[in-house]
ChimeraX commands (.cxc) that place a marker at each C-alpha (Angstrom):
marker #1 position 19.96,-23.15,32.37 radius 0.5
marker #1 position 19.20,-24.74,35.80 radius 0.5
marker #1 position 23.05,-26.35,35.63 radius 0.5
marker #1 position 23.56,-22.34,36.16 radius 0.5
marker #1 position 20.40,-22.20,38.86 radius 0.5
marker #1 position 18.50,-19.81,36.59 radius 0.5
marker #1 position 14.91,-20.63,36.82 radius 0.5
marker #1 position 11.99,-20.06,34.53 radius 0.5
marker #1 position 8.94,-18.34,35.96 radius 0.5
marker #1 position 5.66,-17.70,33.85 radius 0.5
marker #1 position 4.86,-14.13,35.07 radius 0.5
marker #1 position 1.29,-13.22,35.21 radius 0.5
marker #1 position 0.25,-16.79,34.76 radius 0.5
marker #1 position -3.68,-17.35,33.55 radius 0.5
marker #1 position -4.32,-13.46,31.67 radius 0.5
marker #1 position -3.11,-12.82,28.64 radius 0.5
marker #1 position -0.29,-14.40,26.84 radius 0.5
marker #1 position 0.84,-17.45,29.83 radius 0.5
marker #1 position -0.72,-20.54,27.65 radius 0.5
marker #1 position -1.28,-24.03,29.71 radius 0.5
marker #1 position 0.95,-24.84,26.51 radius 0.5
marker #1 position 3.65,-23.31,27.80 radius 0.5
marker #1 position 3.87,-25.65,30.76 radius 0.5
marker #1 position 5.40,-28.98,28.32 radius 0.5
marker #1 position 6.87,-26.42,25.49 radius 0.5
marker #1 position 9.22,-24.68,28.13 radius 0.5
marker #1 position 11.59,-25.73,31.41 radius 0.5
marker #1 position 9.14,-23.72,33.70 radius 0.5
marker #1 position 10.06,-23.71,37.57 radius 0.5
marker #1 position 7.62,-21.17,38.62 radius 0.5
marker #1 position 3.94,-20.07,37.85 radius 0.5
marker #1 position 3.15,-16.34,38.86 radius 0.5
marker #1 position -0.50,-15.91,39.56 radius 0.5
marker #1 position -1.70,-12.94,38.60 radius 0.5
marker #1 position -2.85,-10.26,40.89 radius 0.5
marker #1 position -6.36,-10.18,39.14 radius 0.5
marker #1 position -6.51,-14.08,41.01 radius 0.5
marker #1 position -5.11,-12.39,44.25 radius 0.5
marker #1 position -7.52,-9.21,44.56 radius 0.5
marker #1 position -10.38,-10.86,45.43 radius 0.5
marker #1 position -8.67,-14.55,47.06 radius 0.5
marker #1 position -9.71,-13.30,50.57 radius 0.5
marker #1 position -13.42,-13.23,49.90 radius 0.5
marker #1 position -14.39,-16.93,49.97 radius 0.5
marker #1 position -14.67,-20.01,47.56 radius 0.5
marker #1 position -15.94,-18.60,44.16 radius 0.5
marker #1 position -12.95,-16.12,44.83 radius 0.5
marker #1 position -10.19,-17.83,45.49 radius 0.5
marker #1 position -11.56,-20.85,43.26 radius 0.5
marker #1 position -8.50,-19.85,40.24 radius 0.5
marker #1 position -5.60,-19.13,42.57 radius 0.5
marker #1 position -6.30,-22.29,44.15 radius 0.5
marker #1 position -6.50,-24.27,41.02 radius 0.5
marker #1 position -3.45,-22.18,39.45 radius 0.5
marker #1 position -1.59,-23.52,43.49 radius 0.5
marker #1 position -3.06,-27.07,42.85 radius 0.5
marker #1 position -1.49,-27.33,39.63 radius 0.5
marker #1 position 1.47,-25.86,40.42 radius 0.5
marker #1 position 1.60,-28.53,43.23 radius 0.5
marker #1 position 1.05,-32.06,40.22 radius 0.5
marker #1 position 3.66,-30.37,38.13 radius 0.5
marker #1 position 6.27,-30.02,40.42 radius 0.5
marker #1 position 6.49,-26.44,40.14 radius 0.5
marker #1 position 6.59,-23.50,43.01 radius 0.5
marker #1 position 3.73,-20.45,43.19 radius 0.5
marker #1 position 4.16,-16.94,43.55 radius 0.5
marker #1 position 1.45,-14.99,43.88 radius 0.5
marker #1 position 1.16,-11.43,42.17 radius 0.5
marker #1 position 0.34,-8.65,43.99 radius 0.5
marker #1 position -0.76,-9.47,47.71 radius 0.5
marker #1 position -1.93,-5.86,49.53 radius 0.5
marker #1 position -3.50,-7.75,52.28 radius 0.5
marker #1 position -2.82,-9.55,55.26 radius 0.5
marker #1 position -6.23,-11.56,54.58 radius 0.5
marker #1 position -4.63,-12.12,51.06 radius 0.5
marker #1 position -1.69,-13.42,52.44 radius 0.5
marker #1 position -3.39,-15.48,54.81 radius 0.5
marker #1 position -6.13,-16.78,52.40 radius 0.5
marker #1 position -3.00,-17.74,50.09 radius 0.5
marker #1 position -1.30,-19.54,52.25 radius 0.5
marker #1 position -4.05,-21.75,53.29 radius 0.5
marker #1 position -4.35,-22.29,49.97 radius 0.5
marker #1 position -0.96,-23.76,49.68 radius 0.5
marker #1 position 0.79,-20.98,48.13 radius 0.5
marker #1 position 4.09,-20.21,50.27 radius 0.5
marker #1 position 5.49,-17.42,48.33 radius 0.5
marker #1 position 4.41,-13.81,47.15 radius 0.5
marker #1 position 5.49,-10.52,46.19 radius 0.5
marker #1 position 3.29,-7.08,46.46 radius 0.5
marker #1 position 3.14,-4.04,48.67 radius 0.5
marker #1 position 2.34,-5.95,51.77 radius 0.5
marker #1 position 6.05,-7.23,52.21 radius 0.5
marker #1 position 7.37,-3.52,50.23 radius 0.5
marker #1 position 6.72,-1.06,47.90 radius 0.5
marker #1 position 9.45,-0.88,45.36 radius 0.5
marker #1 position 12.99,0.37,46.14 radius 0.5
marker #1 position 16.24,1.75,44.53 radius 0.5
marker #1 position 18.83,-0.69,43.57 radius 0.5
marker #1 position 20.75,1.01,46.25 radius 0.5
marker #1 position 18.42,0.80,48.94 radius 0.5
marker #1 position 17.63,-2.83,48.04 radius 0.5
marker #1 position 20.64,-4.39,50.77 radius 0.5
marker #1 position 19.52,-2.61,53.76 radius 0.5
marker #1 position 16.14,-4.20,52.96 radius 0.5
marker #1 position 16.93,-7.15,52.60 radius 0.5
marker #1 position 19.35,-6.71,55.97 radius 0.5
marker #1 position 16.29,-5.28,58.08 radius 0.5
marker #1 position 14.04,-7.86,56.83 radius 0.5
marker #1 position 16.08,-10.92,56.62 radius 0.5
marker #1 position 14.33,-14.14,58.32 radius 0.5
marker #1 position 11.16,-12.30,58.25 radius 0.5
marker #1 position 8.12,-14.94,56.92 radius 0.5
marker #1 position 4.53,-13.35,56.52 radius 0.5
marker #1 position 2.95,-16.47,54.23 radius 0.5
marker #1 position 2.91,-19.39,56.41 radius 0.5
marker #1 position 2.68,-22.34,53.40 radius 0.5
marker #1 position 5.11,-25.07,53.66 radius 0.5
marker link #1:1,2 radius 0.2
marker link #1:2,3 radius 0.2
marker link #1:3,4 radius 0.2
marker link #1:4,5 radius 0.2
marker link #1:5,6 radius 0.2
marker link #1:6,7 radius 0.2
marker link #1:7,8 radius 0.2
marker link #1:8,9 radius 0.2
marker link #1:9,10 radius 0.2
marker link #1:10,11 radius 0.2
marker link #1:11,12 radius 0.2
marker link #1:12,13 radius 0.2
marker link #1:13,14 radius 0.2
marker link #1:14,15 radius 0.2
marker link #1:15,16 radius 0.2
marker link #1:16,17 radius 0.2
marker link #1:17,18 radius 0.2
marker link #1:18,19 radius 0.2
marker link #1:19,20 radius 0.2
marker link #1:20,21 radius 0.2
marker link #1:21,22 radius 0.2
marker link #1:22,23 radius 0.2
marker link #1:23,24 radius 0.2
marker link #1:24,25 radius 0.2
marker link #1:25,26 radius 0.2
marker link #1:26,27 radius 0.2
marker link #1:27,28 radius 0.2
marker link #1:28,29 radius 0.2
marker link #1:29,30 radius 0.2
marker link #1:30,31 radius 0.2
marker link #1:31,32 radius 0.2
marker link #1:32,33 radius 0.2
marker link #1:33,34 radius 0.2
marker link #1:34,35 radius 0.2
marker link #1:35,36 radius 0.2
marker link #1:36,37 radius 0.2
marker link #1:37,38 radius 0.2
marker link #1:38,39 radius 0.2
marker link #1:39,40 radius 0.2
marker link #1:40,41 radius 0.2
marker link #1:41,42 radius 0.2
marker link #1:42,43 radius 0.2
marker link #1:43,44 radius 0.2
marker link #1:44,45 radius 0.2
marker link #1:45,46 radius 0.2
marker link #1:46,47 radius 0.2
marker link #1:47,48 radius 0.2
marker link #1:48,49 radius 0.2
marker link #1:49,50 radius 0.2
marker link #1:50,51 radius 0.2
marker link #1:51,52 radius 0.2
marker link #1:52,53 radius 0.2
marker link #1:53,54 radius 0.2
marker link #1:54,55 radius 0.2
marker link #1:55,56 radius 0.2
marker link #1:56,57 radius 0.2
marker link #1:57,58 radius 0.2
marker link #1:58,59 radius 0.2
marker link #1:59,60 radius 0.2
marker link #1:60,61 radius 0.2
marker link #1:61,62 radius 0.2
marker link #1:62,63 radius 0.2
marker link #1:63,64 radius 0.2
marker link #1:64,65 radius 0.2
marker link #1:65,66 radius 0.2
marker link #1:66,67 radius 0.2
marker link #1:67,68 radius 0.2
marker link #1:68,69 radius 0.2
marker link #1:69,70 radius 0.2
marker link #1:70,71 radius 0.2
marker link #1:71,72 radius 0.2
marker link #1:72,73 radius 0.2
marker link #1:73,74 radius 0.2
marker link #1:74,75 radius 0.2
marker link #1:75,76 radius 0.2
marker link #1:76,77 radius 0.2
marker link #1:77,78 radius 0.2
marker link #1:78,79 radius 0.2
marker link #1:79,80 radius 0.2
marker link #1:80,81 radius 0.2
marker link #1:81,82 radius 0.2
marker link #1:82,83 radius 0.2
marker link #1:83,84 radius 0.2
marker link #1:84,85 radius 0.2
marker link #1:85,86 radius 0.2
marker link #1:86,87 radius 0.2
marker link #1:87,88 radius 0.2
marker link #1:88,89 radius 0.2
marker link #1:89,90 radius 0.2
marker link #1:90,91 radius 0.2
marker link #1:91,92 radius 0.2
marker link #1:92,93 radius 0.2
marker link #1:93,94 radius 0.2
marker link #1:94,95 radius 0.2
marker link #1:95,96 radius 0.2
marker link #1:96,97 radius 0.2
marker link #1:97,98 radius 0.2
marker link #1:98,99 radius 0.2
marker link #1:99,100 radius 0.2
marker link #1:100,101 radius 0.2
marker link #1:101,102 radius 0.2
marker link #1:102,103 radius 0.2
marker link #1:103,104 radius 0.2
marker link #1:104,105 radius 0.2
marker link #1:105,106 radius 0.2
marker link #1:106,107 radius 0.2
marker link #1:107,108 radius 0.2
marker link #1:108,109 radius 0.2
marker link #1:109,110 radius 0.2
marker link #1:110,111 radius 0.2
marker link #1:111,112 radius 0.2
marker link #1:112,113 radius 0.2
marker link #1:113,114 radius 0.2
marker link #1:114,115 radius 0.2
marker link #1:115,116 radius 0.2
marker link #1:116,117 radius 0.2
view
């Protein structure tokens, strides 16, 4: 599959069904931390202790994180000094028609609201 540059992202990683098994079982490329990790990430250690753990190991396995969710500035902020680069929530856009989804991405293009390397 990545010969065809699909990628394998764990959606909603840490609730539910996303097992730490799943990390030597599958080709993962991505973990997706859950929004219930990203709620509360701007309101100090305790917090933000799993999203920074779910980031950190992320980081050791070679894989990128997305975080689920982000409503905030302060979340967006708190995740990126965490480490975590990349996100997806109503911050950055509620969603959109398939139609509508160019000029979005026309308007919006270069734009970079998480700072992370």
């Amino acid at each position: 599959m990545r010969l065809l540059g699909v990628k394998v992202a764990i959606d909603d990683f840490g609730t539910g069904y996303s097992s730490l098994s799943y990390l030597r079982r599958f080709p993962v490329d991505i973990l997706k931390i859950d929004r219930a990790f990203v709620s509360g990430v701007e309101l100090g250690d305790q917090e933000s202790s799993l999203a920074a753990t779910i980031v950190s190991l992320a980081r050791v396995l070679g894989l990128q994180a997305v975080a689920e969710g982000i409503e905030t500035k302060g979340q967006a902020d708190a995740l990126a000094g965490l480490g975590c680069g990349l996100g997806q929530g109503f911050l950055f856009s509620r969603p959109v028609a398939p139609d509508d989804l160019a000029d979005l991405l026309r308007t919006r293009a270069g734009e970079r609201v998480l700072t992370a390397d």
